[in-house]
C-alpha positions in Angstrom: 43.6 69.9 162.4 42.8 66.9 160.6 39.9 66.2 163.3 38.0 69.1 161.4 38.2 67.7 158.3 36.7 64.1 159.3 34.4 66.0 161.0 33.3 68.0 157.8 33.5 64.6 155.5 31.3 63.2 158.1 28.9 65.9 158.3 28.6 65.9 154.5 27.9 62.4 154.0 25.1 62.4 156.7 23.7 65.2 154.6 23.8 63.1 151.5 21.8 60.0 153.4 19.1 62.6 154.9 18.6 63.9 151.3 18.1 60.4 149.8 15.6 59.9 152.3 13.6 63.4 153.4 12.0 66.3 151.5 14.6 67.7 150.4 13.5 70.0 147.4 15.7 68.4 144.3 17.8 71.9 143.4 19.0 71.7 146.4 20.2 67.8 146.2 22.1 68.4 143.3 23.8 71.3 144.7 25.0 69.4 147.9 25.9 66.0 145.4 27.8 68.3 142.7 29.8 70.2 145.4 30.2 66.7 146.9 32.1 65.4 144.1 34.0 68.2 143.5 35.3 69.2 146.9 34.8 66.9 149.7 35.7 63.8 147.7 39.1 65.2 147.2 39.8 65.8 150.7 39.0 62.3 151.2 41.3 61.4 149.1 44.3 63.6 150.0 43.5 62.5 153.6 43.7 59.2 153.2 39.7 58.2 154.0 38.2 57.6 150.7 38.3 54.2 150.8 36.2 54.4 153.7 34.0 57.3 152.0 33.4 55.6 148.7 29.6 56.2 149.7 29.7 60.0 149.2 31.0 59.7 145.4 28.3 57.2 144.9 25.5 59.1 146.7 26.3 62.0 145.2 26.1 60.0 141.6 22.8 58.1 142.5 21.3 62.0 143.0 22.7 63.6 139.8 22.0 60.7 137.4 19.5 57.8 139.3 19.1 56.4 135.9 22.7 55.8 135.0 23.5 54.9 139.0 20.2 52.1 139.0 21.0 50.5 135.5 24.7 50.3 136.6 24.4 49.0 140.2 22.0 46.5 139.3 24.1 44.7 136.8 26.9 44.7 139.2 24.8 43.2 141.8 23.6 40.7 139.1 27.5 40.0 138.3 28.5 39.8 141.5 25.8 37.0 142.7 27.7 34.8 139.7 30.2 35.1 140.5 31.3 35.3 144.3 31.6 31.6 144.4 34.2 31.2 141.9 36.2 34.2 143.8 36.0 32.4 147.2 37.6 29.3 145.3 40.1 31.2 143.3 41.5 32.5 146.6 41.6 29.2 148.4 43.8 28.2 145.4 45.9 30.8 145.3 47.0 30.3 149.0 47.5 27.0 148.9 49.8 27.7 146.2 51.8 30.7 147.7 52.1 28.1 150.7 53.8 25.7 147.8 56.4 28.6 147.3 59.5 27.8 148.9 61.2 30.7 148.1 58.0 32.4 150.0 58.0 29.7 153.0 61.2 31.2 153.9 60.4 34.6 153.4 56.7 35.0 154.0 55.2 35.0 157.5 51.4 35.5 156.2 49.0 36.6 153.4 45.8 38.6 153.8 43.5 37.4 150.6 40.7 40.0 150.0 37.9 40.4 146.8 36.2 43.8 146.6 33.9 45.0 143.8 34.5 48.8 142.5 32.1 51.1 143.3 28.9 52.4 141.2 30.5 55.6 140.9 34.0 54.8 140.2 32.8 52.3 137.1 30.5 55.1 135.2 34.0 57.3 135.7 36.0 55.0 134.1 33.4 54.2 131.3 32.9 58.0 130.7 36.4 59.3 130.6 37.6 56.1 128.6 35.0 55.8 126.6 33.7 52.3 127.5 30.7 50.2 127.9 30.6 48.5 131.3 31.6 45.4 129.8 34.6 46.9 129.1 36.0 48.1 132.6 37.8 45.6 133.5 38.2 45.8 137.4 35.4 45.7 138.2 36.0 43.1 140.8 39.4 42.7 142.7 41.3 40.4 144.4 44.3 41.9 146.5 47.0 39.6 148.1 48.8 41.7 150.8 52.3 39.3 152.0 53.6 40.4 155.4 57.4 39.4 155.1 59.1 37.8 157.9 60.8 40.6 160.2 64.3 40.2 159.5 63.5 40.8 155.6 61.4 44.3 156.2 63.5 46.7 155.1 65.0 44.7 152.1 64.0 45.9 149.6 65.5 43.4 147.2 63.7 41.0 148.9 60.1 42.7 149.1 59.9 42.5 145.3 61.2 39.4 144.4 58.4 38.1 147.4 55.7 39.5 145.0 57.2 38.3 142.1 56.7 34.8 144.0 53.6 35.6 144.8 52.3 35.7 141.2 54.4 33.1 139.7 52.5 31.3 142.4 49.0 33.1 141.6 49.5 32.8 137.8 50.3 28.9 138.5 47.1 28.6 141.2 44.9 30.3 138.0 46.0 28.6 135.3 43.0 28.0 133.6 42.5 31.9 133.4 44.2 34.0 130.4 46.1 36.8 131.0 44.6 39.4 128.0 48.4 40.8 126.6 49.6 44.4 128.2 47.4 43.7 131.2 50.9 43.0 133.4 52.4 45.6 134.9 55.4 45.7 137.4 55.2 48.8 139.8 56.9 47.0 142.2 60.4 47.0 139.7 59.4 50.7 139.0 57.3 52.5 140.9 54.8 55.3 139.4 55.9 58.4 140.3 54.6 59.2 143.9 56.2 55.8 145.1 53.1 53.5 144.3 54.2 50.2 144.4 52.4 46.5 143.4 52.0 44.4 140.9 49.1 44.6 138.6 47.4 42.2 136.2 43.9 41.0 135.0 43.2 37.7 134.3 40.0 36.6 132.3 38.1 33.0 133.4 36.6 30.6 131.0 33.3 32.6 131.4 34.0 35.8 130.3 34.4 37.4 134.1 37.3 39.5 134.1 39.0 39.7 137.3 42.0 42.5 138.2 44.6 40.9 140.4 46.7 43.5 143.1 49.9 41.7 145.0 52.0 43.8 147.3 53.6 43.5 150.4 51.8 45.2 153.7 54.7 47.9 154.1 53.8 48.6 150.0 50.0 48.4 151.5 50.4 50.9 154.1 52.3 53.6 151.8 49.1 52.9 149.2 46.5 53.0 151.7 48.1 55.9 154.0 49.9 58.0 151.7 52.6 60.6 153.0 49.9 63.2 153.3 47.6 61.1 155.4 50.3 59.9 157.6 51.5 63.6 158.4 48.3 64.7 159.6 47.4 61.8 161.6 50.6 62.2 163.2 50.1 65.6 164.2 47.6 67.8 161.9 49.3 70.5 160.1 51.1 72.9 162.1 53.0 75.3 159.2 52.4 77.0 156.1 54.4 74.5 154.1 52.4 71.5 155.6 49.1 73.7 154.1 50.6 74.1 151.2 52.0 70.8 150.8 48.1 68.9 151.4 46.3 72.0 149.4 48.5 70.5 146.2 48.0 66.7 147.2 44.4 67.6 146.8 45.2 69.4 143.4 46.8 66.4 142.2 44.3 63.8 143.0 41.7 66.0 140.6 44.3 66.4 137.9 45.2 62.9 137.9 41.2 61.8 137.5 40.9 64.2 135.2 44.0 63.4 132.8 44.2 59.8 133.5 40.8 58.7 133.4 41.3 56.1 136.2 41.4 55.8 140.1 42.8 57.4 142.8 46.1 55.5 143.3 45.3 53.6 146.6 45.9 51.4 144.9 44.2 52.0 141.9 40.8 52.8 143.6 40.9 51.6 144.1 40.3 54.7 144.7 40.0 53.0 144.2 38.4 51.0 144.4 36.4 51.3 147.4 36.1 48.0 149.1 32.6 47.8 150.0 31.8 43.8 149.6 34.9 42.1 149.8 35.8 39.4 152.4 39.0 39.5 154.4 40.2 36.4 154.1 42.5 34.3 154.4 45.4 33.5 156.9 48.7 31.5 155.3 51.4 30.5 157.5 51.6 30.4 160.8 
């Protein structure tokens, strides 16, 4: 029953807070944090929560290495205050330029225009396995443009990719004063990666140095990122055979080999295990 498993997650997490903030002798914190990362941060994953749990990866982190976890977060924080403003205003210009697209005025009923900044944890992974200095990681801040596609065009599939192919002809011409560092492009939406993820990819680079990674997708490509098949089977039901067990026991065996071969995110997208969305805004409605 899937029910147990939030409720285990849940349980955990409290755990990790109560250490950070009782007597809890330390041998004993790193136990919980270590076992943290390596089991309950999985499930999370496979069950389609980590987004929401991004706080028991960092946690866990802040307790096995507050040195690495302090020096980290407080450059972020530092980045972040320089930079919020000049999000907020790149995403007012890149609406008003989707809402230029004609192609997308006929297609395009709405956008959702968000900004998140990765999490503590989920930097120092991709600076350790990639060998990188923080300046390096280049997503550390997000923006995500999610197009909800008028009804009649929902299950074209044609359609949904040439909308987000719009989208960042419209993006690329909203940010023009931004470079686009070479091989940072990538099309998932023409060809998916292997278990179906689908959205176009890209970082662009402002005048001062502040990299910025750019997601477009439409929300039917949103949901299958977010809520992968695994999630949606349990929440639908909770698994009721042997080859449901079996079939989330090797979901969770996957997400662990792919952070371990690939060096990068969960693929929620990308994050996004990735990322984790802990400070962006929801933003911004387009069309009526």
């Amino acid at each position: 029953d899937h029910r147990a498993v939030l409720v285990i997650l849940s349980d955990r997490l409290l755990k990790l807070r109560q250490d950070q903030a009782g007597d809890v002798p330390l041998y004993l914190q790193h136990l919980r944090a270590l076992e943290s990362l390596q089991v309950h941060a999985p499930l999370a994953h496979a069950l389609g929560v980590g987004k929401f749990l991004w706080e028991l990866e960092d946690l866990s982190f802040r307790t096995l290495f507050p040195g690495s976890y302090s020096s980290l977060e407080d450059w972020q924080r530092q980045l972040w205050e320089e930079s919020e403003e000049m999000m907020e205003e790149a995403k007012v210009e890149v609406l008003a330029s989707l809402n230029r697209n004609e192609y997308l005025v006929a297609r395009a009923g709405r956008y959702t225009i968000t900004s998140r900044r990765k999490s503590v944890f989920s930097t120092f992974k991709k600076m350790f396995q990639s060998h990188k200095n923080r300046e390096q990681v280049l997503d550390v801040f997000a923006m995500r443009v999610v197009i909800g596609v008028k009804d009649e065009y929902q299950y074209e599939s044609q359609v949904q990719a040439e909308v987000c192919r719009q989208a960042y002809s419209s993006a690329r011409s909203a940010l023009s004063s931004w470079t686009e560092p070479r091989g940072r492009f990538k099309d998932y939406v023409t060809r998916p990666k292997g278990n179906g993820y689908a959205s176009i990819h890209t970082t662009l680079e402002h005048k001062s140095g502040l990299p910025l990674e750019m997601q477009i997708r439409t929300e039917e490509m949103h949901q299958a990122a977010e809520f992968g098949d695994s999630a949606h089977s349990l929440y639908k039901g909770g698994i009721k055979s042997l080859a449901a067990a079996q079939q989330f026991a090797s979901t969770v065996r996957r997400r662990n080999v792919a952070v371990l071969e690939e060096g990068g995110d969960i693929p929620e997208g990308e994050g996004d295990a990735s990322s984790r969305s802990r400070s962006g805004s929801p933003v911004v409605q387009g069309l009526q």
